[in-house]
N, C-alpha and C positions, 0 to 999 in steps of 0.2 A: 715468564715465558719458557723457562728452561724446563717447567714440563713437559711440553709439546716438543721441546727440538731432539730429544736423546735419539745419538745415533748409536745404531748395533754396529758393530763392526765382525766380521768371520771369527776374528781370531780369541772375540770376548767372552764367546760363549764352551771354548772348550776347556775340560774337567782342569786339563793342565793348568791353565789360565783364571780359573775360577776356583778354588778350594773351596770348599764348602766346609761350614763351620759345624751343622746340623749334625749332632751327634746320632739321630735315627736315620738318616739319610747314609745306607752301604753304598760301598761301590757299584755292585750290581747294579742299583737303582739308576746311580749315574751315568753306567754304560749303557742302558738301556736306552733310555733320552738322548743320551749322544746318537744311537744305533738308529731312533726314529726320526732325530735332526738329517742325521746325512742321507735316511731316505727319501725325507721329506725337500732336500735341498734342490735336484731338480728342478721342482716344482715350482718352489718358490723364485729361483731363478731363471726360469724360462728356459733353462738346458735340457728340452726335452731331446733332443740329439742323446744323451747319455743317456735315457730311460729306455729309448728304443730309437734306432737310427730310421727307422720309416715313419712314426710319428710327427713330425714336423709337416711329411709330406702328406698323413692323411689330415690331420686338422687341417692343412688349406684344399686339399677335395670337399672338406664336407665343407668349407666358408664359398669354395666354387658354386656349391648348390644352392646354397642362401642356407643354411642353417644359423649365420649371425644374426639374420635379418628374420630369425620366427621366433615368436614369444614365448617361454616356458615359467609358469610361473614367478620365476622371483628374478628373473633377467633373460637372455638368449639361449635359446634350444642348442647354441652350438658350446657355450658358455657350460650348462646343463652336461651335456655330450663327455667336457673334457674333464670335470668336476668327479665324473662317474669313474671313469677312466684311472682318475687319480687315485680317488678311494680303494680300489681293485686293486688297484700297484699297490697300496702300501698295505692292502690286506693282504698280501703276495700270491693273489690269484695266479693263475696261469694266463700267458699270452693272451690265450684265443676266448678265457674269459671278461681280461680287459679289455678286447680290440673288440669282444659284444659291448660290452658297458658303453664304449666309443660311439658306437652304429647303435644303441640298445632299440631305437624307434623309428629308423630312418628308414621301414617300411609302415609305418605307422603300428596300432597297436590296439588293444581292448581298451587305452585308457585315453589315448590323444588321437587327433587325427595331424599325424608330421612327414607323412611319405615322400621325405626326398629326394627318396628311389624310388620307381613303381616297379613291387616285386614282379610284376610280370613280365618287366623286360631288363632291371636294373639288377640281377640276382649277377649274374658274369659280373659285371661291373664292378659290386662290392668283392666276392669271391677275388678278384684278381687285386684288388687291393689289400684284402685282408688273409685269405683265405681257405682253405674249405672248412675248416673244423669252424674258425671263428664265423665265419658267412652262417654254415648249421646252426650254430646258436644264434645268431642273429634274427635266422627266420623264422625259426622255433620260437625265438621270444613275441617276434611280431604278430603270430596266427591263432599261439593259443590262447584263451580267455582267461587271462592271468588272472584279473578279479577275483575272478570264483573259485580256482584252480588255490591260489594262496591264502584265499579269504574265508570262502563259503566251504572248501573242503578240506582246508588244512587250519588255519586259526580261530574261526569258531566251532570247532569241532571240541575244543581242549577248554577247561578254567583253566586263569591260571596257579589255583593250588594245585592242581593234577600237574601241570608242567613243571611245577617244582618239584613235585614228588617221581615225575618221571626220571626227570633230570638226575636225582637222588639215587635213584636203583639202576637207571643206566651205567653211573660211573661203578656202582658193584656189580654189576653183571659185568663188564669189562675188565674190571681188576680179576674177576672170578676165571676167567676166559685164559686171560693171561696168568697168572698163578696157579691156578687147577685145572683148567682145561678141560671148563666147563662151561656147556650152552644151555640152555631151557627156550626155547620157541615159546613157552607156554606164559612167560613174563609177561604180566598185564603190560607193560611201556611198550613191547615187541610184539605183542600181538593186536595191541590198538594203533600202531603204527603201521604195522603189516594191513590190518585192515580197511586203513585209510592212503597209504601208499606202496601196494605190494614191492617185492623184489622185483619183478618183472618190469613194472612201469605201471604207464597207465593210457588207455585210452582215450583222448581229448575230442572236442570236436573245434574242426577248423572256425573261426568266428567270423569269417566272409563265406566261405561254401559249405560251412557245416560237412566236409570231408573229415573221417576219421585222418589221427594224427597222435602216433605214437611217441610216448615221452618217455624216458629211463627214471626211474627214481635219482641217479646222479645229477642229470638236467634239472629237477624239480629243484633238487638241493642248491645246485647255479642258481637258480631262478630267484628262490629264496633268498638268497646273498644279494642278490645282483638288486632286490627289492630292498632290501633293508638298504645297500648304499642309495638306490635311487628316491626312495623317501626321507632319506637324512639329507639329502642336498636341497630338495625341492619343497620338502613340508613348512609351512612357517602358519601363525596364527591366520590367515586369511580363509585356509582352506578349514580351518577348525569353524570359522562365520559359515560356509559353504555347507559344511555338510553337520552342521549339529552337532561340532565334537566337544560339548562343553564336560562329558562327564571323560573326556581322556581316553575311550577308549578306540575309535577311529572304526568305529563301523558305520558309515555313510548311511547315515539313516533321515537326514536333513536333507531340507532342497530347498535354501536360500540362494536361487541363481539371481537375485541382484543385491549381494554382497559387493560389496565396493572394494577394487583392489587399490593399493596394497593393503586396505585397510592397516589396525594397529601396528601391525610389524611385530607381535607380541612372538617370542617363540612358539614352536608348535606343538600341540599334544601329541607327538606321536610315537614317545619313548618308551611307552606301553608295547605298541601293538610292533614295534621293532625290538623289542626284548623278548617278545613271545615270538618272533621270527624267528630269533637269534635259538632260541632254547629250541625249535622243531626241528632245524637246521643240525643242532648239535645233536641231538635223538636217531634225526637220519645217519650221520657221521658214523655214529656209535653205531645203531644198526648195522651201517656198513661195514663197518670193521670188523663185528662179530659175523654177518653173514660169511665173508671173504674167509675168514681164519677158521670158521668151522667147514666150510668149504676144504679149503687145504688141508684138514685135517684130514679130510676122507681121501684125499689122493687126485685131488682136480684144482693144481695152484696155477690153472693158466690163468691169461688175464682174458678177459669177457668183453667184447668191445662191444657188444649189443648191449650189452650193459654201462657202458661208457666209464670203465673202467680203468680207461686213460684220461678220465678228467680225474685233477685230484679237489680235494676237498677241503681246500686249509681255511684255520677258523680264523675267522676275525676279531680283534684283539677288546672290542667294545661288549661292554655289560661282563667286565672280566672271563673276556674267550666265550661269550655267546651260553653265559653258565644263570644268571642269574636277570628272576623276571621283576622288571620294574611296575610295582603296584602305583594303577591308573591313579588313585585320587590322588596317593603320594606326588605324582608326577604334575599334577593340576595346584597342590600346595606351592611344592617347590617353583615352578613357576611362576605362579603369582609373587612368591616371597624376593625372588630376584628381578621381578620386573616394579616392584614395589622396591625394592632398595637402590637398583642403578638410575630410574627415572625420576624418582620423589627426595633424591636426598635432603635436599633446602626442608624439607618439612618434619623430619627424624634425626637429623645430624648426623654423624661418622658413626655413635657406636649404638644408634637407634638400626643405620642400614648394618654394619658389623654380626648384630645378635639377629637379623635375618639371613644375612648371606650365610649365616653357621647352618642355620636353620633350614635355609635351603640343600645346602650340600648334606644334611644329615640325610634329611629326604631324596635326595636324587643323587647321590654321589658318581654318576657317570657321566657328566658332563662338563668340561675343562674351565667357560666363562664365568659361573660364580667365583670358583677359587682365582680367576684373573683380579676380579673387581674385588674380592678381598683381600688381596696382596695388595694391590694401590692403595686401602685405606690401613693394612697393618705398618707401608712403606713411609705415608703420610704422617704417622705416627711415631717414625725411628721405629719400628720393631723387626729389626731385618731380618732376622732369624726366621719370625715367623712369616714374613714377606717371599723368602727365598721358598721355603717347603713348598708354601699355594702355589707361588706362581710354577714351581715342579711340577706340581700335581696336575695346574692347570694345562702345561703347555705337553705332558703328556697328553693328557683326556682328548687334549684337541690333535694334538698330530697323529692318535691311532685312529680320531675318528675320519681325519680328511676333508673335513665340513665344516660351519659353523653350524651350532646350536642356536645362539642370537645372528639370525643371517640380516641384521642392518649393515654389516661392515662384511668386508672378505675374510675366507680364512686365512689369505694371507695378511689379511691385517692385524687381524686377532694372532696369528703367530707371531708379526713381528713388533708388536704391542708388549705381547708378552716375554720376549726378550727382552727388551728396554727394560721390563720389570727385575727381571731374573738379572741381567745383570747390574743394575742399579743395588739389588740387595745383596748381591755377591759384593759390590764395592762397598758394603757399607756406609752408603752416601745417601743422604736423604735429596729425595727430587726435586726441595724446592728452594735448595743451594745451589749455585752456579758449579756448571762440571762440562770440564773441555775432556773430549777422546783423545786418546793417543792417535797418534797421525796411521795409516795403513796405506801401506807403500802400493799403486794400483798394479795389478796383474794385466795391464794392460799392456801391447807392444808398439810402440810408436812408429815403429818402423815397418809395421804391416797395418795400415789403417782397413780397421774392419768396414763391410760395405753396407754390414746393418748395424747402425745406429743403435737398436734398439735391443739388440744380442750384445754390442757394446756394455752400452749400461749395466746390463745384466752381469755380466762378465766381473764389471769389479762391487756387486752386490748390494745394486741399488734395488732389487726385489725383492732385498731380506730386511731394509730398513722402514719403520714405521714414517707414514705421515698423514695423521690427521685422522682420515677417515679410509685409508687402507695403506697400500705399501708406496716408498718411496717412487718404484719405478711409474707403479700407475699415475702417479701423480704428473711425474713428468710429462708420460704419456699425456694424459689426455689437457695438460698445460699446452703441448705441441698441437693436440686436436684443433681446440679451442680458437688460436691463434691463425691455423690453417683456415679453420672455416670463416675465420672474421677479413682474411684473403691477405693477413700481411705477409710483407717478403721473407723469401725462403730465410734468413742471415737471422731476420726475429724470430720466425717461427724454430730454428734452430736452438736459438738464445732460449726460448721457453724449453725445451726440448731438456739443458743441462739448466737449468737457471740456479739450482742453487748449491751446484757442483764442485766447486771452491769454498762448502759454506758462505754463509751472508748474514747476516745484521739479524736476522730472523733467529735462523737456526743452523746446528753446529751438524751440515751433514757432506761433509768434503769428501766426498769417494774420490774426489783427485787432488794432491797437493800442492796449490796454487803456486809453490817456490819451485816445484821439480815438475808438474802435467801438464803443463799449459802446451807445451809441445805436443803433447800425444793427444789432447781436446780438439788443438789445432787442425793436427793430420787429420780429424775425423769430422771439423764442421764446417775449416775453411778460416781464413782471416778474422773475418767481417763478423761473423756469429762469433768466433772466440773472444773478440774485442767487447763484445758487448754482454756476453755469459761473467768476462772477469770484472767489469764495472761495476753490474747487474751484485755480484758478488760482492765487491769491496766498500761501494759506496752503502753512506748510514741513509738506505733508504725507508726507513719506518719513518725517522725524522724530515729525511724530503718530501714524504709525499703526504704526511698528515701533518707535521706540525707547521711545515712549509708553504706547504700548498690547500690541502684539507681545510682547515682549522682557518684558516684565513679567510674566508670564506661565512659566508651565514649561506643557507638553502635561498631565501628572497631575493641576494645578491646575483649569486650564481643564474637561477631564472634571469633577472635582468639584463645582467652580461650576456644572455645566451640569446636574447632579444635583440639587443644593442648592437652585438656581433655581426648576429644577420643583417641588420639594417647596413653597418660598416662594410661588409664585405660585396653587397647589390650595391652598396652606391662609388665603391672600388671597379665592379665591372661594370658598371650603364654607363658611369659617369665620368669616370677616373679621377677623384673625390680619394684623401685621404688625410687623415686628422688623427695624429699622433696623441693629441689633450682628449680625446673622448676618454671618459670614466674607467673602460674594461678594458682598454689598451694600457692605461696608465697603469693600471694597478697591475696586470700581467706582466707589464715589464720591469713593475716594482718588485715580486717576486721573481720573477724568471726571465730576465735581461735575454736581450738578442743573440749576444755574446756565449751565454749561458753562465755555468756558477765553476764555482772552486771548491769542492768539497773536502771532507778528511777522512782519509782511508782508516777502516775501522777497527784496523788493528795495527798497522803503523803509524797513523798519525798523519802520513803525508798526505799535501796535497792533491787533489786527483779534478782536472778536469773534465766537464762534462754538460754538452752542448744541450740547446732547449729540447732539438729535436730526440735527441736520446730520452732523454728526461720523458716525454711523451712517449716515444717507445715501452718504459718502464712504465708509466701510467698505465697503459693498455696490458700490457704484461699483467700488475699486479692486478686489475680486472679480471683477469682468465685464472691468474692464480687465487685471490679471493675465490673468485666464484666458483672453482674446484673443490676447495676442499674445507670453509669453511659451513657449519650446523651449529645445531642448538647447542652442543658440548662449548665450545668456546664463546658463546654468550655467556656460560656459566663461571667460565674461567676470569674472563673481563669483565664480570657484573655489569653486561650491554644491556639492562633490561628495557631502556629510551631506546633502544636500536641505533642510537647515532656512531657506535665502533669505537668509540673514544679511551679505550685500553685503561681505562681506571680501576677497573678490578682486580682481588690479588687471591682469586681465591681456589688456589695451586694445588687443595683439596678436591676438588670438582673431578668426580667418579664418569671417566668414559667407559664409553661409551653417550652414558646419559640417556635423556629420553629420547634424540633422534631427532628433535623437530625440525625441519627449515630454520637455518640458523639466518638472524638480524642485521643482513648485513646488504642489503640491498640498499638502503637509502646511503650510502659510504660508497658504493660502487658506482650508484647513479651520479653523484658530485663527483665521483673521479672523470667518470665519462666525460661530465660536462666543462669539468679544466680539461682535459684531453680535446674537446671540440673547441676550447677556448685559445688554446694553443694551435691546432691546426688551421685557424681560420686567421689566425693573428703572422703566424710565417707564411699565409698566402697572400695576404692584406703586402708583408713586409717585403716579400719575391716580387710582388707584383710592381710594389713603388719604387724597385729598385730597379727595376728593368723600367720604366715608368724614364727614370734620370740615365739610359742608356747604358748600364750593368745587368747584361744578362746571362752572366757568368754563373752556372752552378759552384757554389764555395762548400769544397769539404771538408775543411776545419768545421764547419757548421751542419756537416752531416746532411748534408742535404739530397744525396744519394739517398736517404733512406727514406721512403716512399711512409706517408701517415695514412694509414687506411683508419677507414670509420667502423667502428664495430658495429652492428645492427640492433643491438639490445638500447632498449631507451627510446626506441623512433631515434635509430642514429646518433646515440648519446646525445639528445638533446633536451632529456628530461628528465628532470630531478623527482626522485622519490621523495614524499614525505614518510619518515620516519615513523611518526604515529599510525598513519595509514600503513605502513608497510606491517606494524604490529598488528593492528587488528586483522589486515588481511590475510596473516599467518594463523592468528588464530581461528580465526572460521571457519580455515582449509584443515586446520588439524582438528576441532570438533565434529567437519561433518566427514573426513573420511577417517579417523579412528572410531566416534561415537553416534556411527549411521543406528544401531539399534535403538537407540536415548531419543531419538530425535523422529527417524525415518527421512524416508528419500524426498519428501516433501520439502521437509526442513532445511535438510543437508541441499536441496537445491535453492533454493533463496540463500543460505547460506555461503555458496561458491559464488553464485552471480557476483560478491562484492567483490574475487580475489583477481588478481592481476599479474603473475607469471601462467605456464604451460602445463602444468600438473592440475590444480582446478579444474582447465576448460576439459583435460582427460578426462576428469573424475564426475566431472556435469557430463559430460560424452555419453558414461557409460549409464548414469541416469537415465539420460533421453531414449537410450536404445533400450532398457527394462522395463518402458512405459512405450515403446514403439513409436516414438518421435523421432523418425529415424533422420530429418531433414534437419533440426536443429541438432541433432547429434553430429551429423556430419559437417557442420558447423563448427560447433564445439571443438570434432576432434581436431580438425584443420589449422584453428588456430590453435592449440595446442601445440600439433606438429611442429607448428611452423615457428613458434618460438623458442621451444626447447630444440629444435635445428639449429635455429641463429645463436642460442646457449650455448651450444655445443658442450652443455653439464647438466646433470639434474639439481631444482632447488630440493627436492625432497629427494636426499643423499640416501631414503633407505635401500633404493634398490636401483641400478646402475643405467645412466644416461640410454644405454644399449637397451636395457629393459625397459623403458619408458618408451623411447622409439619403437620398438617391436611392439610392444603394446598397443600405442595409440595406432599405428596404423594397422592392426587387428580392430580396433574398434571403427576406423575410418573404412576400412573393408568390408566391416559387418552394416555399418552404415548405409553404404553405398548400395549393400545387396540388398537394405531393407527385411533385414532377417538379425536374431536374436536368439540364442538358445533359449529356451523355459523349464529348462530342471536345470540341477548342476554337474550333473555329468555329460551336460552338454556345453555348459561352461568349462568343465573342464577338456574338454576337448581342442578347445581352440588352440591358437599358436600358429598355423600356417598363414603365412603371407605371400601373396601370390603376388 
């Protein structure tokens, strides 16, 4: 297990702290990484305060408008929003071109309809938030027909051998300029650029009133930037189903609008037609720079604001500095070759996927995940040295892009994945030895308790640590969600909040020092929640709740008890009837006495008591945590292929990400639920017959303050998953929304009728609405909704609870309207949730 628990810690990853062994690895190279970590660190921990001090306050404007709550492909438009934002910051745009990135559609645009604001009363609005320069670009970006504008008149205008060879005599026209002080206008690169984007500008026509609408050549060159981040956030293989992008090279020539999202999850082609951005973008650059200096040379070195000559131009660090164009088939190779080595390993073993992921990166060397997934298998291997360089390479590629490439996971997850790699190989420790961190003393103040909890966390760099399926802090987060929505009391909901904050029996991720923080936990959650965060923590709960409770247990049993129960508990209220010798009383007090148990603290040995009701507490807990964060990668790890979760696998090889699927682990949560209903019905039976003999005393040695809410999933945890069934119902839902072309939507809908969580009835949803059944779609979508609500997580981890949500009620909304797009640029348009 000690793959999955490695914490990063702040102070592990710097140069001081890490020597690197790597005789090709200069300093340079390391200060660089360092220089992209601390700008990248913000980000990762939530201190947008230090990026810009009025960011905090417009991300919750645009969550005021509902921008959380509208879909954008691969999760939430507001999600999208800040994603952009980021990439701009560390491409070190200017302000008012990040704070466009921010707002880039939030009057809607040529490509979505997302008008948050209606330009025609909302322009003050944004302007006073942002504004004027950035508000200008904003609107500019909203009105012109971007499509055409970057597509039809700027990238298929070019091959890309001509773009390389532009590129080529750019950089010596520029050297020439600079050293001899010399221009030529006449330069095929400058006069087929000039003819396709004068100095001047260009003429647009407005895309709602067809008003002329003048644009600078530098606006275009924004626009261009502003495109290449906004399709590196939001591209993923769904839209490649969507528009026919099988040959890589993203000219929307397709119109499969009933493409199933999220389909595969595959990465997306579109490294091509962002590397020929990146290379038009650099052409302009250079343009500009020669136009400007042969200017000055003649005696006119003002600056030209009709020319927008105050925006600057700085390049982006991707396709090394926007220089080199990535060849489409190339790009279509290399992907298949790392989607065939991280998904399929069981079928190639370590150095079958190895002499692919080479293979891939030979072909596509700008993108940071292959060399992740080849660091874990050179790391798996002891080869640290070469473990250390990939994961370099890799956690570069990915922090200048800002993105992920494989967007199954976050970038922060993939960043802090990739730490746990990087320093793993600096320690020269193989991952599948046991290895405790040095303790890190919290930066926290105990005697100023912070009022957001969740700035807390951040604060002592729980947003840089890995877990599972993205970063530590997320996890908590939405542990806290989970728990809120299933309505338990504030003191649990807490306890999910830190749960594994003293480390725990799991994994080694102490952002506080259980000997010296428990005061400053204290000051920030209260008694009640700290008491049960440090329990939560110390007690061998793997062992209490499976080998204890779990495992004792067969599925037939559990059903019966849950039968039995009911029968006990009606004939406790009709009758006032109670019978201590019934079968699922006995045996629940044979494991789990009234009293509750004695356990041994997991690292000193000593005793620790801990009442039944606690104990159920944590039941429901690790329900939310389960269901959070684990997929198909840790079935791989535990060889769960029975689905029953039974941890007997060892195979600490197993290549994350993996293929992604809905991981096996429902029928393990449904028996937890149902000892969880077996216990709350059992301390109601036992309250009851105690007050029954004239004690009607709440006793809080026995916790009885702590209120057992039922969680919703299960029909009220009172159903047991069978395992088998839960396997095949996995698999149906991942043949018919990965392999909808193999089959067709015929297929793929018999296929989902069999499945039984909230992603299915979406994905039958969207069926019904492509065949205009819009009455059984708003069906479908409903329950859908309404169980991935009571989840409060997605089973299908590749794209985030918020995106599912956003989603399904887009499909519940198009339902309702009895309306469906029929091309795909009317699918893609969608997103608004009214």
């Amino acid at each position: 297990q000690q793959l999955l628990s490695e914490k990063l810690f702040h102070s592990s990853i710097k140069p001081s702290a890490m020597p690197s062994s790597l005789s090709d690895s200069a300093p340079h190279q390391t200060q660089h990484l360092q220089t992209l970590l601390e700008s990248a660190r913000p980000f990762l921990r939530g201190e947008l305060e230090s990026v810009d001090q009025s960011l905090p306050s417009l991300i919750a404007v645009l969550r005021s408008v509902g921008a959380g709550e509208c879909w954008h492909k691969h999760g939430s438009f507001l999600d999208h929003l800040v994603d952009i934002y980021r990439i701009l910051k560390l491409w070190k745009a200017q302000d008012a071109v990040c704070l466009c990135g921010l707002f880039h559609s939030a009057y809607s645009n040529s490509y979505v309809n997302l008008a948050i604001f209606d330009p025609s009363t909302g322009r003050d609005t944004v302007r006073g938030h942002v504004g004027d320069a950035a508000e200008r670009l904003i609107h500019l970006f909203c009105i012109v027909p971007r499509q055409s504008l970057i597509h039809d008149d700027l990238l298929f205008c070019y091959a890309d051998a001509e773009l390389v060879e532009h590129l080529a005599s750019s950089q010596i026209s520029l050297k020439n300029a600079k050293e001899k002080d010399v221009y030529d206008g006449e330069e095929a690169w400058r006069k087929k650029l000039q003819s396709l984007l004068p100095d001047k500008g260009l003429t647009l026509k407005h895309i709602k009133t067809g008003e002329n609408v003048s644009i600078s050549r530098r606006v275009v060159a924004i626009f261009l930037m502003m495109t290449m981040a906004d399709f590196s956030d939001q591209l993923f293989g769904f839209q490649d189903n969507l528009f026919g992008n099988s040959d890589g090279r993203l000219e929307f020539i397709g119109n499969s609008f009933d493409a199933l999202w999220p389909g595969d999850g595959k990465p997306g082609l579109w490294m091509n037609s962002i590397s020929r951005m990146g290379a038009i973008y650099t052409l302009i650059i250079r343009e500009e720079e020669l136009f400007i200096q042969e200017r000055t040379k003649n005696g006119n070195d003002g600056m030209l604001r009709e020319r927008d000559e105050d925006i600057e131009l700085v390049i982006p660090p991707v396709f090394e500095k926007c220089t080199r164009v990535l060849d489409a088939r190339e790009q279509v190779i290399a992907r298949d070759l790392y989607w065939e080595a991280v998904c399929q390993v069981s079928k190639r073993g370590l150095e079958g996927n190895e002499e692919m992921l080479k293979s891939c990166i030979e072909k596509n060397p700008f993108v940071g995940e292959p060399h992740v997934v080849l660091s874990q298998i050179f790391l798996s291997k002891g080869w640290f040295e070469e473990a250390e360089k990939e994961t370099e390479k890799g956690l570069r590629l990915m922090l200048e892009w800002g993105s992920p490439w494989d967007k199954r996971t976050s970038w922060e997850g993939w960043i802090a994945w990739t730490r746990v790699l990087l320093m793993k190989a600096k320690e020269r420790l193989n991952t599948s030895k046991p290895c405790w961190n040095p303790p890190v003393p919290s930066s926290a103040d105990s005697s100023n308790p912070s009022t957001n909890l969740i700035a807390f966390l951040r604060s002592v760099g729980a947003g840089e640590c890995w877990h599972k399926h993205g970063s530590f802090l997320d996890h908590l987060v939405d542990t806290y969600r989970i728990l809120k929505l299933w309505k338990a009391q504030d003191a649990v909901c807490l306890c999910g909040l830190f749960h594994s904050a003293y480390s725990n029996s799991y994994v080694n991720l102490a952002i506080f020092d259980p000997s010296t923080g428990r005061d400053t936990v204290r000051g920030h959650v209260g008694d009640a929640a700290e008491r049960l965060i440090h329990l939560f923590c110390i007690v061998p709960r793997h062992s209490l709740i499976h080998d204890d409770l779990l495992f004792c247990y067969t599925d037939a049993e559990l059903v019966e008890h849950l039968a039995s129960s009911q029968i006990s508990l009606k004939n406790a209220k009709e009758k006032d009837v109670y019978d201590e010798e019934e079968a699922w009383r006995k045996k629940l007090q044979s494991l789990l006495p009234d009293k509750g148990l004695t356990l041994k603290h997991i690292k000193t040995g000593e005793n620790v008591s801990v009442s039944r009701r606690v104990v159920a507490i944590f039941l429901m807990t690790k329900m939310a945590d389960f269901s959070d964060q684990l997929f198909g990668f840790q079935d791989n790890v535990f060889d769960n292929s029975d689905g029953r979760l039974e941890f007997i696998g060892n195979n600490f090889d197993a290549l994350w990400p993996g293929d992604g699927k809905p991981g096996l682990w429902m029928n393990s949560i449904s028996r937890m639920g149902a000892i969880y209903t077996l216990i709350v019905r059992e301390e109601e039976v036992l309250i009851q017959e105690r007050k029954k003999n004239g004690n009607d005393e709440m006793l809080r040695e026995r916790d009885e303050d702590i209120e057992l809410a039922i969680p919703p999933v299960f029909d009220k945890c009172t159903r047991v998953l069978d395992a088998r069934e839960q396997i095949v119902a996995r698999d149906l839902y991942w043949e018919a929304v990965c392999q909808v072309s193999k089959r067709g939507l015929e297929g793929n809908e018999e296929m989902l009728k069999s499945c039984i969580v909230g992603e299915p009835h979406v994905v039958l949803s969207q069926i019904y609405l492509s065949k205009g059944r819009f009455e059984e779609a708003e069906k479908e979508a409903e329950k859908g909704l309404r169980l991935m609500l009571e989840w409060g997580s997605p089973w299908d981890k590749r794209t985030s609870w918020e995106g599912w949500i956003d989603w399904t009620r887009v499909l519940l909304m198009k339902a309702k309207e009895r309306s469906w797009p029929r091309n795909s640029w009317g699918f893609l348009s969608l997103g608004l949730v009214k």
